[in-house]
Biotite code that builds the C-alpha atoms (Angstrom):
import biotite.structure as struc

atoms = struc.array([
    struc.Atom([8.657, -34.325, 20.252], chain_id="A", res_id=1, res_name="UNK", atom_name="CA", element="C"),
    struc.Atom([10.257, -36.411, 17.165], chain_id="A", res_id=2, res_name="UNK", atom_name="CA", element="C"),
    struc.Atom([8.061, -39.383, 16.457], chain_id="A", res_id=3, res_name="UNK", atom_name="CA", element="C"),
    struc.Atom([9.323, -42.670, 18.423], chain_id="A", res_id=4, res_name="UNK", atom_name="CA", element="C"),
    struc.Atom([7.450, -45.869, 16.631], chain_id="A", res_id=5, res_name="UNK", atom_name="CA", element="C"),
    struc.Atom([9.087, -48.095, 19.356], chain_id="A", res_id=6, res_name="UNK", atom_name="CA", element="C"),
    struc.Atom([6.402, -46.572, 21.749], chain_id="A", res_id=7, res_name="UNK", atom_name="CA", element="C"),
    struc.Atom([3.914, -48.435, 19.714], chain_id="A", res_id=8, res_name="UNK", atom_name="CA", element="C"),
    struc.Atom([5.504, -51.626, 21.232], chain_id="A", res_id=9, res_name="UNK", atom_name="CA", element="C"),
    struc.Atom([5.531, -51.376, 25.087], chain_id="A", res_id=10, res_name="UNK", atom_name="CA", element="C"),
    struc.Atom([5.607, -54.721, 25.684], chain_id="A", res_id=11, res_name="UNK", atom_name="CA", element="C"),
    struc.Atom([9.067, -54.823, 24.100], chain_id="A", res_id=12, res_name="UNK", atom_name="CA", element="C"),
    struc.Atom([10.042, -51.832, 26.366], chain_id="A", res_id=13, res_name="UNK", atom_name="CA", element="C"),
    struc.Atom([9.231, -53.320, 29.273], chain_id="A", res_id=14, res_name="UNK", atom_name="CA", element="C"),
    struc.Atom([10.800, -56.669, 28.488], chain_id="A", res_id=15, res_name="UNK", atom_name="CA", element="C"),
    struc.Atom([13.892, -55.410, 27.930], chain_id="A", res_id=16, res_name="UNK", atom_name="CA", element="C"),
    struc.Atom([13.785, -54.027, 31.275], chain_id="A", res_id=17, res_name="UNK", atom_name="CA", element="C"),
    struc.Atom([13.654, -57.250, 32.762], chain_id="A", res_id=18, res_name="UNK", atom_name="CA", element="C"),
    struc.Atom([16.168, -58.282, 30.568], chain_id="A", res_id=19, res_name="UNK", atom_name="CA", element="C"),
    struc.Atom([18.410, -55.793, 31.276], chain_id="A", res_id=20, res_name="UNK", atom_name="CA", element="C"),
    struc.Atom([19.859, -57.388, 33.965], chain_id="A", res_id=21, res_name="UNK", atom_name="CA", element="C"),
    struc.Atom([20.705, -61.164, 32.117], chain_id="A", res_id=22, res_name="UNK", atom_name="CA", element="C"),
    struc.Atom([20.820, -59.602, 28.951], chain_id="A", res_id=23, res_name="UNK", atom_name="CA", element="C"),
    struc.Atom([25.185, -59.815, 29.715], chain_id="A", res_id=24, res_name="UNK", atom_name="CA", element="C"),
    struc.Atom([25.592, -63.175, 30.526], chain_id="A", res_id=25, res_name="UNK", atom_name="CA", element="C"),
    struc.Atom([23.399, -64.728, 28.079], chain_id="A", res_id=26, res_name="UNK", atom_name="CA", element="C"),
    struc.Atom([24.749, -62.668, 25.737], chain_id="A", res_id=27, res_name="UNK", atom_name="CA", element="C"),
    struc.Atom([28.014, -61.059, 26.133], chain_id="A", res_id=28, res_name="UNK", atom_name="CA", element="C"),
    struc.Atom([30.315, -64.404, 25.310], chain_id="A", res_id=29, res_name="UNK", atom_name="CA", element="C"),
    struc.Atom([29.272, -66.248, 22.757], chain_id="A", res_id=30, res_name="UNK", atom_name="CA", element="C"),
    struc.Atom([28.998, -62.914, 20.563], chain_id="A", res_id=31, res_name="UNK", atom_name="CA", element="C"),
    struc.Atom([32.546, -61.468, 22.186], chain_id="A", res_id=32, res_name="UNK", atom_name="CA", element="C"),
    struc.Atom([34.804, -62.096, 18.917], chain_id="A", res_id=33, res_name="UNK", atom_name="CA", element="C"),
    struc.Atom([31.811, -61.352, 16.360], chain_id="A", res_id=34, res_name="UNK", atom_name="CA", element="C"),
    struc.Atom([31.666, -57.732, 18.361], chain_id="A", res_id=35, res_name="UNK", atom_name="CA", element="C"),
    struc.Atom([35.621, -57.446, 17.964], chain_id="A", res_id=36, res_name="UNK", atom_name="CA", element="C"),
    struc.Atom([35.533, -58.787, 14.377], chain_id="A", res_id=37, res_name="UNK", atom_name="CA", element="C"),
    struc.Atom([33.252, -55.515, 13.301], chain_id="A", res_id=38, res_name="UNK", atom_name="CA", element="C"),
    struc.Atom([34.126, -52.878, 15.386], chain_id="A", res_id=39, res_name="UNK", atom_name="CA", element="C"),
    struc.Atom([37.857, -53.558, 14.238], chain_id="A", res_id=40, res_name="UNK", atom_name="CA", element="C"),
    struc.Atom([36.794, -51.821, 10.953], chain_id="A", res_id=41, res_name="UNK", atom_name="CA", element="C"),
    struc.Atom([36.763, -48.715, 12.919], chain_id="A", res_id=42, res_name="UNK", atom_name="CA", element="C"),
    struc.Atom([39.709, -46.738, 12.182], chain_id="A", res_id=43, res_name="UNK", atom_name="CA", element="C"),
    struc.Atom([42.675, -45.737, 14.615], chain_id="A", res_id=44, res_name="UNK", atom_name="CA", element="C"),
    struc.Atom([44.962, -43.443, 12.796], chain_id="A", res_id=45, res_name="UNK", atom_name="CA", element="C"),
    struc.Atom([42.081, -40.439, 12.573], chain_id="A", res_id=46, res_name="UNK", atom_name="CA", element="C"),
    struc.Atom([38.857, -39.639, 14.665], chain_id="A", res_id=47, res_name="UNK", atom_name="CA", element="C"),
    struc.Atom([35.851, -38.975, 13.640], chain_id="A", res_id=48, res_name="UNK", atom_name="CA", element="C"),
    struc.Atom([31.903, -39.230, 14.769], chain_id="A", res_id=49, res_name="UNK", atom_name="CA", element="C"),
    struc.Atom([31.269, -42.306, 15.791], chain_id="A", res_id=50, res_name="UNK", atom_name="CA", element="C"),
    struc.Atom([26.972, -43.325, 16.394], chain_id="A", res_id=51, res_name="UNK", atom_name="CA", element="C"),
    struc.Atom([26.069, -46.639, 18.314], chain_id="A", res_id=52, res_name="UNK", atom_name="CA", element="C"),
    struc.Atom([22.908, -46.570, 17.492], chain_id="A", res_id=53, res_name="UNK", atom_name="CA", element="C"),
    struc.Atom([21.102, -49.275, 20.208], chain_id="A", res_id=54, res_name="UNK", atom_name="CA", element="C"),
    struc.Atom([24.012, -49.961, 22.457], chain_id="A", res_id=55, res_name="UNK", atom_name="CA", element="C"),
    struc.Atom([22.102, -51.739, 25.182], chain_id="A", res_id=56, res_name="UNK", atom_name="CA", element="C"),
    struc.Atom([23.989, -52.609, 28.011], chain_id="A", res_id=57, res_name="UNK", atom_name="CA", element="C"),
    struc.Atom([27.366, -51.308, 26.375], chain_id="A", res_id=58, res_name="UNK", atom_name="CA", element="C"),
    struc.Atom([29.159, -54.616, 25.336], chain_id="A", res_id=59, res_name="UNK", atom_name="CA", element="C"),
    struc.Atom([30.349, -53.050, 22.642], chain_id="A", res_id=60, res_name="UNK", atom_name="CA", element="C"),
    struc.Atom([32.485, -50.142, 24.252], chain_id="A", res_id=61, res_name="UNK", atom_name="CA", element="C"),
    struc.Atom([35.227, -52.605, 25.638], chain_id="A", res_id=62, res_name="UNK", atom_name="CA", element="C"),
    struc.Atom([36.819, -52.746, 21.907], chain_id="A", res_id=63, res_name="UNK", atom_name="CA", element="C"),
    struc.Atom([36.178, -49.152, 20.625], chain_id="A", res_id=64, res_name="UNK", atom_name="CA", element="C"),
    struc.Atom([39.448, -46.666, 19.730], chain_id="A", res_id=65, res_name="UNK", atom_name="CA", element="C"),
    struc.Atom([39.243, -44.164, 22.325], chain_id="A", res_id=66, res_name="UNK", atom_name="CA", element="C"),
    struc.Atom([40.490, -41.555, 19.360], chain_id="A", res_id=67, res_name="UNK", atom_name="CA", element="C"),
    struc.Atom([36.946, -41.069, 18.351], chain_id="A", res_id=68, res_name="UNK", atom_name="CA", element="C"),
    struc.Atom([33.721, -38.871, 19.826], chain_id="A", res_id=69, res_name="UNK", atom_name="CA", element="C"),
    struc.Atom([31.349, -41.227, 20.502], chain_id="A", res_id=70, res_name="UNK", atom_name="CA", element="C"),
    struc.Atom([27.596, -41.053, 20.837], chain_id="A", res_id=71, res_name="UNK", atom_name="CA", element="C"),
    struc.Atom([25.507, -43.998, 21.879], chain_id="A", res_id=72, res_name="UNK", atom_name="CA", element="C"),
    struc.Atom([21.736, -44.340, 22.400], chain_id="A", res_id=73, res_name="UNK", atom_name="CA", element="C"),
    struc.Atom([19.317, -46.588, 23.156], chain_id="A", res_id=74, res_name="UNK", atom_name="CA", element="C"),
    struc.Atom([15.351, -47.232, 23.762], chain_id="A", res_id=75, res_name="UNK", atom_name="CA", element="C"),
    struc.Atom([15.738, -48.430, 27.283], chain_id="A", res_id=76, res_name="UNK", atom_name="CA", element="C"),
    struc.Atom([16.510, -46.602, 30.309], chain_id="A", res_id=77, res_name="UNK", atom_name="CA", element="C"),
    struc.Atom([17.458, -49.736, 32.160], chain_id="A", res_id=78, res_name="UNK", atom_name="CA", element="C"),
    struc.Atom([20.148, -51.251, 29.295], chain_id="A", res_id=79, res_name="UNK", atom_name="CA", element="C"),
    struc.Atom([21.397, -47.660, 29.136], chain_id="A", res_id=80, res_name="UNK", atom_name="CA", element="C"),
    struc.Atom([22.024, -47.724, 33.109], chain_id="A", res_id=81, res_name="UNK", atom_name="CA", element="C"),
    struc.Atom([24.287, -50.776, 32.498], chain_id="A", res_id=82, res_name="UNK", atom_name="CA", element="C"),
    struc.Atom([25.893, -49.342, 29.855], chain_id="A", res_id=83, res_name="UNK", atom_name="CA", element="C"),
    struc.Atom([27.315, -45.778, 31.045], chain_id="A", res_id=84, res_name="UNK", atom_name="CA", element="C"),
    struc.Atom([30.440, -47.680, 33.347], chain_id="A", res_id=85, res_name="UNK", atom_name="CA", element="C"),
    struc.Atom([31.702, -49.015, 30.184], chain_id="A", res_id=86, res_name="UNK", atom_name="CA", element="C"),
    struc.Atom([31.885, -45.947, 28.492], chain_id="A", res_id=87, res_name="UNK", atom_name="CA", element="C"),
    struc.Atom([34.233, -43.973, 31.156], chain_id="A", res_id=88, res_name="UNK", atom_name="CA", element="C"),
    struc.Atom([37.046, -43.704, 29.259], chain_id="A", res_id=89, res_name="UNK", atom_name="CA", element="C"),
    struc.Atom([35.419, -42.635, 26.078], chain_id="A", res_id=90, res_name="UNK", atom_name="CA", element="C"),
    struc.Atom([34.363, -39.421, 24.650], chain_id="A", res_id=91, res_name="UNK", atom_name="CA", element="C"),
    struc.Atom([30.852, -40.343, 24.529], chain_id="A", res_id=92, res_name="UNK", atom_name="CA", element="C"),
    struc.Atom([27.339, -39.183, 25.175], chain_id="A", res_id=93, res_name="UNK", atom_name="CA", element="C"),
    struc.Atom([24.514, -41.381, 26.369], chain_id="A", res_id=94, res_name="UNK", atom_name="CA", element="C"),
    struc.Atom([21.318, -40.871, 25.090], chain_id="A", res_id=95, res_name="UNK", atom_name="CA", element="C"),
    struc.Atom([17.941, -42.307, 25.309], chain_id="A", res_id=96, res_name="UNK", atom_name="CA", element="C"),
    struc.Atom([16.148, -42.210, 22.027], chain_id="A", res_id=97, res_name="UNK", atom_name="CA", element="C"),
    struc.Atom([14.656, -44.514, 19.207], chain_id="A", res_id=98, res_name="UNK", atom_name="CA", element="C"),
    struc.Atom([16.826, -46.358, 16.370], chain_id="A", res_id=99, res_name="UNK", atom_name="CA", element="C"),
    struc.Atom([14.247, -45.417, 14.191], chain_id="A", res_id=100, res_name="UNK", atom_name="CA", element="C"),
    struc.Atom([13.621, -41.717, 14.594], chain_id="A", res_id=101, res_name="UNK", atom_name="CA", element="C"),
    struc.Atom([17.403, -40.504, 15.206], chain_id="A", res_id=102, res_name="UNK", atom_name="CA", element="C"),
    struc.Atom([17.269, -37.004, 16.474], chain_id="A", res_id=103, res_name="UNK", atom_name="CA", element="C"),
    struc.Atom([20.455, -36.181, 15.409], chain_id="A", res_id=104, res_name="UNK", atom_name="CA", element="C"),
    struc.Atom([20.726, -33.600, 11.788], chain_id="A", res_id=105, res_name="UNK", atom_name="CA", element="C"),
    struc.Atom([21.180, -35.338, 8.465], chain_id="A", res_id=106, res_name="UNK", atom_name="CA", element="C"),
    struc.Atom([24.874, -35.911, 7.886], chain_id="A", res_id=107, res_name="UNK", atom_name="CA", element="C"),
    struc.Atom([25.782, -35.920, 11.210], chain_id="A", res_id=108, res_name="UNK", atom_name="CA", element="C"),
    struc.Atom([28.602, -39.163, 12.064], chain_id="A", res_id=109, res_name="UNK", atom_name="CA", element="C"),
    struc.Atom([31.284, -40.489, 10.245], chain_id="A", res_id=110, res_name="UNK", atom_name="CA", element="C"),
    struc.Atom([30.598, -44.265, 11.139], chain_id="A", res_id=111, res_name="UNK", atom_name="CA", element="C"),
    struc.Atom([27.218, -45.676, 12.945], chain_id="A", res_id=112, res_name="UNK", atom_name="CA", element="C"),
    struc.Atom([27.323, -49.404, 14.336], chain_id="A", res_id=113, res_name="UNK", atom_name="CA", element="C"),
    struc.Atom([24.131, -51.112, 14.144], chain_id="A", res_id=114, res_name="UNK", atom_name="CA", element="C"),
    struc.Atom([25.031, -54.290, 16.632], chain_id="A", res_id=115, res_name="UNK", atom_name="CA", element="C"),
    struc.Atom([21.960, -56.509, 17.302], chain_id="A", res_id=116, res_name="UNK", atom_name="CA", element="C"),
    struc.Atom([19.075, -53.822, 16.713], chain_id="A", res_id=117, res_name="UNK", atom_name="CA", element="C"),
    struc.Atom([17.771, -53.989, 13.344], chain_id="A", res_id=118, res_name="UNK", atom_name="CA", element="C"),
    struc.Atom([16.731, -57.306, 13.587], chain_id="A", res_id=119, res_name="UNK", atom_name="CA", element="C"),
    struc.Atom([15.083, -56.236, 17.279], chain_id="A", res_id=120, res_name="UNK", atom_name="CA", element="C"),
    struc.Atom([13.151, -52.664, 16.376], chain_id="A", res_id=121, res_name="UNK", atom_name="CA", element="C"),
    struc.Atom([9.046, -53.545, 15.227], chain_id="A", res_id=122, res_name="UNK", atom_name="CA", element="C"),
    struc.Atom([10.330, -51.708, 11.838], chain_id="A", res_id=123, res_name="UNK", atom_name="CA", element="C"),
    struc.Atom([14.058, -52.649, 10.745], chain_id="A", res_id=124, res_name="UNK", atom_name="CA", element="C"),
    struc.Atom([13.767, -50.478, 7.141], chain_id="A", res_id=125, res_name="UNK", atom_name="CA", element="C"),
    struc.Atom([13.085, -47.470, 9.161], chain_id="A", res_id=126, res_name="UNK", atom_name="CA", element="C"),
    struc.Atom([16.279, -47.947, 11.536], chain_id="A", res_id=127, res_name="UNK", atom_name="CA", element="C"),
    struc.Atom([18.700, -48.718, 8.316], chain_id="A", res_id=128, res_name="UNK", atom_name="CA", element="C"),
    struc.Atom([17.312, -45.559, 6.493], chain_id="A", res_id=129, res_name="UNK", atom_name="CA", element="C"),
    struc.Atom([17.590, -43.723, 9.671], chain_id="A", res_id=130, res_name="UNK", atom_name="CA", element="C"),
    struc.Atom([21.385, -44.555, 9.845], chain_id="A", res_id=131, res_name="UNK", atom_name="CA", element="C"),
    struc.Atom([22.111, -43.852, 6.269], chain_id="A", res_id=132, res_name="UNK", atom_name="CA", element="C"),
    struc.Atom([20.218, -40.300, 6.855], chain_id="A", res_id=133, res_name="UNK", atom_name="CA", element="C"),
    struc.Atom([23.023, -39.102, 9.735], chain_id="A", res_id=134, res_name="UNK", atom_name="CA", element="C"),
    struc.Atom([25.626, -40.705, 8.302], chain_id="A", res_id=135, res_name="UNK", atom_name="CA", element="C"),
    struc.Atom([27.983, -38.266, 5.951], chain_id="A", res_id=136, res_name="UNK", atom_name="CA", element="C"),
    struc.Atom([28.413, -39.358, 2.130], chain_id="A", res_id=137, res_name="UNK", atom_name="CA", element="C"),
    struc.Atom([31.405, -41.695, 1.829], chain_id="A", res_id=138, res_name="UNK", atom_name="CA", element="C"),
    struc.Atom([31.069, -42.389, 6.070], chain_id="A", res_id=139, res_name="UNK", atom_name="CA", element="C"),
    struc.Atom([30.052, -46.555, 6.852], chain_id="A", res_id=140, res_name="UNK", atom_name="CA", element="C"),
    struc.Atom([28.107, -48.349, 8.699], chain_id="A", res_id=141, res_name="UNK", atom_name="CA", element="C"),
    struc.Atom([28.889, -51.730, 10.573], chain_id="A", res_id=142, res_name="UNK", atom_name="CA", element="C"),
    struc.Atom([26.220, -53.975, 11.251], chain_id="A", res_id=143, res_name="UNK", atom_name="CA", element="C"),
    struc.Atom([26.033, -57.436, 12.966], chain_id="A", res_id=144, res_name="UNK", atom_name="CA", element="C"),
    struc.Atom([22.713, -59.323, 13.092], chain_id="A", res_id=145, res_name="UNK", atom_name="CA", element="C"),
    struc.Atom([20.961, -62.009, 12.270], chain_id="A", res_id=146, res_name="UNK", atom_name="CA", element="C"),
    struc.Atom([18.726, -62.591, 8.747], chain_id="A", res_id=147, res_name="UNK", atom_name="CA", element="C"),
    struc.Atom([17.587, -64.970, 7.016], chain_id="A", res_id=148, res_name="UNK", atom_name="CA", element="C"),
    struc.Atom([18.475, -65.348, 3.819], chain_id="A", res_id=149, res_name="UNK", atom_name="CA", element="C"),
    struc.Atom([16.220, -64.581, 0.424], chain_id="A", res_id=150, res_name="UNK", atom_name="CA", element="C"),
    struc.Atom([14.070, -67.393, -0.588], chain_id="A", res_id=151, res_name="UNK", atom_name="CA", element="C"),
    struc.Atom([14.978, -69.144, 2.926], chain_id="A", res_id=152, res_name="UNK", atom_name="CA", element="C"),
    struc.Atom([11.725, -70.984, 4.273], chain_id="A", res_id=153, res_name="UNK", atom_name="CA", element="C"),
    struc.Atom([13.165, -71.190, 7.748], chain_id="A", res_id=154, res_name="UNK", atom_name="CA", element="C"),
    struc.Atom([9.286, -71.981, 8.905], chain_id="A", res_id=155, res_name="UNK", atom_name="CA", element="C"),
    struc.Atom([10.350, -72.724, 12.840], chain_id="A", res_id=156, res_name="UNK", atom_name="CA", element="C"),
    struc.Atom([11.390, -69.024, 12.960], chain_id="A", res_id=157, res_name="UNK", atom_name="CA", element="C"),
    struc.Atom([8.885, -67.717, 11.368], chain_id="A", res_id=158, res_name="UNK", atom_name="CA", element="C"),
    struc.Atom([6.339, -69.332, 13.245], chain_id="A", res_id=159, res_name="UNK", atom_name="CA", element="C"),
    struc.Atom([8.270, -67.743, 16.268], chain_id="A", res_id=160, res_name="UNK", atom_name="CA", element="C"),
    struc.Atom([8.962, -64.657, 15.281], chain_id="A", res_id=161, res_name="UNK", atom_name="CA", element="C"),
    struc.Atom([5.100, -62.887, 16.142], chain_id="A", res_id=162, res_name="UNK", atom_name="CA", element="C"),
    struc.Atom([6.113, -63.911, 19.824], chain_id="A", res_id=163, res_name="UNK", atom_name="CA", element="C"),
    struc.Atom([9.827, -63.307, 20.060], chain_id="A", res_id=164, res_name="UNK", atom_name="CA", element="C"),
    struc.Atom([9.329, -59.194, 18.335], chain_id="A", res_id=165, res_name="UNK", atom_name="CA", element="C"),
    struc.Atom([6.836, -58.605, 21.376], chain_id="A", res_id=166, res_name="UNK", atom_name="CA", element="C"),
    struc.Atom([9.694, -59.770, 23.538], chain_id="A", res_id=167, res_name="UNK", atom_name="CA", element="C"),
    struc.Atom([12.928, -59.469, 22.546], chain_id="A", res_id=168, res_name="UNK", atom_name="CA", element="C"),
    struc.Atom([13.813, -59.900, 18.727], chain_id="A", res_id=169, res_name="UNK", atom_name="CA", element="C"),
    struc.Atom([12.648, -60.789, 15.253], chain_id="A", res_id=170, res_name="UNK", atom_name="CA", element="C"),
    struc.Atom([13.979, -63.881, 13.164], chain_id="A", res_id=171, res_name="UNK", atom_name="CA", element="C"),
    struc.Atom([12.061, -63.621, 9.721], chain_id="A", res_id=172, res_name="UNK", atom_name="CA", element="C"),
    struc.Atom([14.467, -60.186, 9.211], chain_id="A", res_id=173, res_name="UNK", atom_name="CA", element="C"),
    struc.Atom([16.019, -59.914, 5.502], chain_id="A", res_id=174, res_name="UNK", atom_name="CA", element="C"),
    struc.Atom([18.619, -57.952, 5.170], chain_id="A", res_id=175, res_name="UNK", atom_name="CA", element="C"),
    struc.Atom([18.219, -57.359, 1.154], chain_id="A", res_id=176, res_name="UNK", atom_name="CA", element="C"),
    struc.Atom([14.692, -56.337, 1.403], chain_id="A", res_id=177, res_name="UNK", atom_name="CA", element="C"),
    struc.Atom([15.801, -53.951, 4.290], chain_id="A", res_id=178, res_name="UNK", atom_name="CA", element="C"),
    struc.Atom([18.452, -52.585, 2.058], chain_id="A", res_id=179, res_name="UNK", atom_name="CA", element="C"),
    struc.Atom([15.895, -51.320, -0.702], chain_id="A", res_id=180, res_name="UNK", atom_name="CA", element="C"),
    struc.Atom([14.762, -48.946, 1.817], chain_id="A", res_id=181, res_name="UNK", atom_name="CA", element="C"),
    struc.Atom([18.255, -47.174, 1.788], chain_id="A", res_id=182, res_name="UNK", atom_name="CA", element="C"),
    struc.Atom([19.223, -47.197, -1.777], chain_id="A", res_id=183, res_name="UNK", atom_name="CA", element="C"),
    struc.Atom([21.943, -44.756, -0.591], chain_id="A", res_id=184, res_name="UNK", atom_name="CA", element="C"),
    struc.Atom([24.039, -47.080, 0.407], chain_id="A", res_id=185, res_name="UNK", atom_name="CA", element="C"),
    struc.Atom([26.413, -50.321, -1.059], chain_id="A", res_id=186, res_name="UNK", atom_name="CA", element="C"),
    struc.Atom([27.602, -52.912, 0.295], chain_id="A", res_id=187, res_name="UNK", atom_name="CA", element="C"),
    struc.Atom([31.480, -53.532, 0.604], chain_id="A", res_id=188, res_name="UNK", atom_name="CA", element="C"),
    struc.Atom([31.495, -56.315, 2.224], chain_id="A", res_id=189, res_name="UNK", atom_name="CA", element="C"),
    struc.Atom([29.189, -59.371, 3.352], chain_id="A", res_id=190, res_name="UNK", atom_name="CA", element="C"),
    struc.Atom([30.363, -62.271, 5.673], chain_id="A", res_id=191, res_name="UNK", atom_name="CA", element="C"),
    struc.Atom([29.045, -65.022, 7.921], chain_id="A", res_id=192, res_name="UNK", atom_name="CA", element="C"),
    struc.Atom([29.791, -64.210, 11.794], chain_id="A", res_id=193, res_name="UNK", atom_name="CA", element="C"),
    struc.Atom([27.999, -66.971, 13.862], chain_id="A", res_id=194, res_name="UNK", atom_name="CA", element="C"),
    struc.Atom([25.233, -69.619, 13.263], chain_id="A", res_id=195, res_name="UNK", atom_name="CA", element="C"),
    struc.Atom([25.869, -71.345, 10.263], chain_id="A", res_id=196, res_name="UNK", atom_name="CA", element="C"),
    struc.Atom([25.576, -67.554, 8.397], chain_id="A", res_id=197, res_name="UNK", atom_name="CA", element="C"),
    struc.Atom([22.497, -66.393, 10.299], chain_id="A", res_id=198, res_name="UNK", atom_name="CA", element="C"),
    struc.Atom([24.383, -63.871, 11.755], chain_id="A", res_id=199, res_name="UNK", atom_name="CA", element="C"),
    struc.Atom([26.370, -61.873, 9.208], chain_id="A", res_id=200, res_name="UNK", atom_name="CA", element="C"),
    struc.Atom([28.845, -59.137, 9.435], chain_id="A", res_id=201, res_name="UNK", atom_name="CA", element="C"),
    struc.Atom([27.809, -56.271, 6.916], chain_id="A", res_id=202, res_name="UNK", atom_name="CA", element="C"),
    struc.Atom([29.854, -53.228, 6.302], chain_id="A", res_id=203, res_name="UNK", atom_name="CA", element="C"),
    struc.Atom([27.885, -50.568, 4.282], chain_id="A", res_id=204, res_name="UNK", atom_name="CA", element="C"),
    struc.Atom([29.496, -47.348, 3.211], chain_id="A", res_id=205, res_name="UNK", atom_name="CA", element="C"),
    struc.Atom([27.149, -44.087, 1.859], chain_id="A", res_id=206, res_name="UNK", atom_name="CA", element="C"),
    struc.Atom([27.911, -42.957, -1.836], chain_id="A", res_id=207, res_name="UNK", atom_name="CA", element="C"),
    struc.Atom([29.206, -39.719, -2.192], chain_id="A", res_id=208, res_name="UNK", atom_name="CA", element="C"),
    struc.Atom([26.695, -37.891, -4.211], chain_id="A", res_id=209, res_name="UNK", atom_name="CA", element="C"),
    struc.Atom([24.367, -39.479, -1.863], chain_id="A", res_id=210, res_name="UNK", atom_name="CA", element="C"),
    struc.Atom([22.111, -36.363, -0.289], chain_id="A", res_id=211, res_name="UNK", atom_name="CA", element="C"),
])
């Protein structure tokens, strides 16, 4: 079996399935337009592979094109329970598997949408570098998530954060040191979603002489 570091965290596992359950209305409006904002990126002239890599309860699969062939996975057996009704009138798979060991081939999608799950898994380097590995040179990724910014002291979440990544999520995340660890890709664009510009709205495409 492929390695799966979020095993090494079970306490996160099983708070997620007790969060399963709330995880919609604490969550699903207030971050409603910042889903629509990214996923709208997602073209609807031509279909292609489409990864949601940690889709959770599915909140996402209201404002996908249908023209696409979806796959969407996800650590938790109980978010992924919540998730399949949306996804009825999709061309998608459901699968349970880790954000940071993909096991999907090299190359594999044309876009991947990282909503709200690098700044959750124990090791967010490994889940960006897994998403550049399956995505195709010249495909993108569209990622919405919180991070601070470099230099930012930001002490209250720090202090926090060995707490909330047992539980639910990290808050120390940056996103440029997370970047070095897929030099693969650029970024095309960079822009605040919610929070002042904690949570950002990154779109990331692969080079093509990428490997």
């Amino acid at each position: 079996m492929k390695d799966q570091p979020y095993r090494q965290n079970p306490l996160l596992r099983l708070s997620y399935s007790f969060i399963a359950p709330l995880y919609d209305f604490v969550i699903e409006h207030p971050m409603r337009a910042a889903r629509q904002a990214s996923l709208a990126a997602l073209p609807t002239d031509q279909p292609g592979r489409v990864l949601i890599s940690g889709v959770g309860t599915g909140l996402d699969l209201p404002w996908l094109p249908e023209l696409h062939r979806y796959t969407a996975l996800d650590f938790n057996p109980a978010m992924l329970a919540h998730a399949v009704p949306r996804g009825e009138q999709l061309d998608m798979d459901f699968m349970l598997g880790d954000s940071m060991a993909l096991p999907f081939a090299d190359r594999s999608f044309d876009f991947v949408v990282l909503h709200l799950i690098t700044a959750v898994v124990p090791e967010p380097q490994r889940c960006l570098s897994e998403a550049a590995r399956v995505l195709k040179p010249g495909g993108t990724i569209l990622l919405f998530d919180k991070f601070l910014q470099p230099g930012q002291l930001a002490p209250l979440r720090r202090l926090l954060t060995p707490l909330t990544r047992r539980l639910a999520t990290r808050m120390d995340v940056v996103f440029e040191e997370v970047l070095c660890a897929a030099p693969e890709l650029q970024v095309v664009s960079d822009t605040p979603a919610l929070g002042g510009g904690w949570f950002r709205h990154i779109r990331l495409v692969k080079l093509e002489n990428a490997g």
